[in-house]
C-alpha positions, 0 to 999 in steps of 0.5 A: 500500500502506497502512503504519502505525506508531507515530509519532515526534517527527520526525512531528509536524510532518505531524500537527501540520499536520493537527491544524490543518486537522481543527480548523479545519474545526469539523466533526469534532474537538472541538479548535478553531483556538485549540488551543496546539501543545504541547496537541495534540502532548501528545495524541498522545505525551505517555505513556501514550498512542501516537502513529501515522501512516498512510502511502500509497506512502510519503506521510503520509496520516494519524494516530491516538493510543490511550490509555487511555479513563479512569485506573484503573478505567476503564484497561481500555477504551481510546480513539482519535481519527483523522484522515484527510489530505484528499486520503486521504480516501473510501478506506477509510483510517479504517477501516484505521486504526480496524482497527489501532487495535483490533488495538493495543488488543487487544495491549495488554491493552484489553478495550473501545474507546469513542469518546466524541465522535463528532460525529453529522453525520460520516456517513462516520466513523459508517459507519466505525465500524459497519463495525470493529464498533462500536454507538451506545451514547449521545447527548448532545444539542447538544454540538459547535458545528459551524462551519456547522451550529451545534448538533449531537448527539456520539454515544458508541460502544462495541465490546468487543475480543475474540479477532478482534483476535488477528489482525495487520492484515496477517494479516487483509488477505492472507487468512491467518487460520490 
């Protein structure tokens, strides 16, 4: 069973330990192997952004912030990353993640989500979010240095959040949308 919360202080050693290896790997985060601790952990809990974790049958499985995508005019369209924990991966758990994300967006007054950073040869994080309902609304050409690919395209998408986030996750996943 699949359990996501807002994350705590007492979590950042787990997301800090998958912040690395997401980095490190140069295939899908725009943050690199050099990024200082306190700059990552100021990504996920420094306010107004939130900080949550996924769990697994009680085992961390993955994390994801939500914030706001611009300051003032541009507050109402919210923003998200995700990572998955390796050994979570291929089970749908960014989708769940991407839904909940969503659903907190709704709840907390967001209108839109955009990604500004989608690194185009991460098929399985686009399918993902074409599957939540987002659309490719842009390209920017050869803006992420992949660690083996070299340059490669990012891709900017968007999704505008409307009444089906009023469902909870949980209301969502037993069926009971009444």
């Amino acid at each position: 069973m699949t359990h996501i919360r807002q994350a705590t202080i007492a979590d950042w050693p787990r997301i800090w330990e998958l912040f690395q290896l997401v980095a490190a790997s140069g295939a899908a985060f725009a943050y690199d192997e050099t990024t200082p601790e306190e700059t990552a952990r100021a990504l996920w809990f420094d306010p107004p952004t939130r900080g949550y974790v996924a769990e697994v049958g009680g085992c961390f499985a993955g994390t994801y912030y939500l914030r706001a995508q611009q300051p003032g005019r541009g507050s109402h369209v919210a923003n998200a990353g995700y990572m998955v924990a390796p050994a979570f991966r291929g089970q749908k758990l960014a989708q769940a993640m991407c839904r909940h994300s969503l659903w907190e967006a709704w709840r907390q007054g967001f209108t839109a989500m955009q990604f500004n950073f989608v690194v185009s040869t991460n098929t399985a994080a686009i399918r993902a979010w074409q599957k939540c309902g987002f659309a490719v609304v842009g390209r920017v050409p050869g803006a992420f240095r992949h660690r083996q690919g070299g340059l490669v395209d990012v891709l900017i998408m968007h999704r505008k959040l409307g009444a089906e986030e009023g469902v909870s996750p949980r209301q969502k996943a037993a069926g009971d949308l009444a």
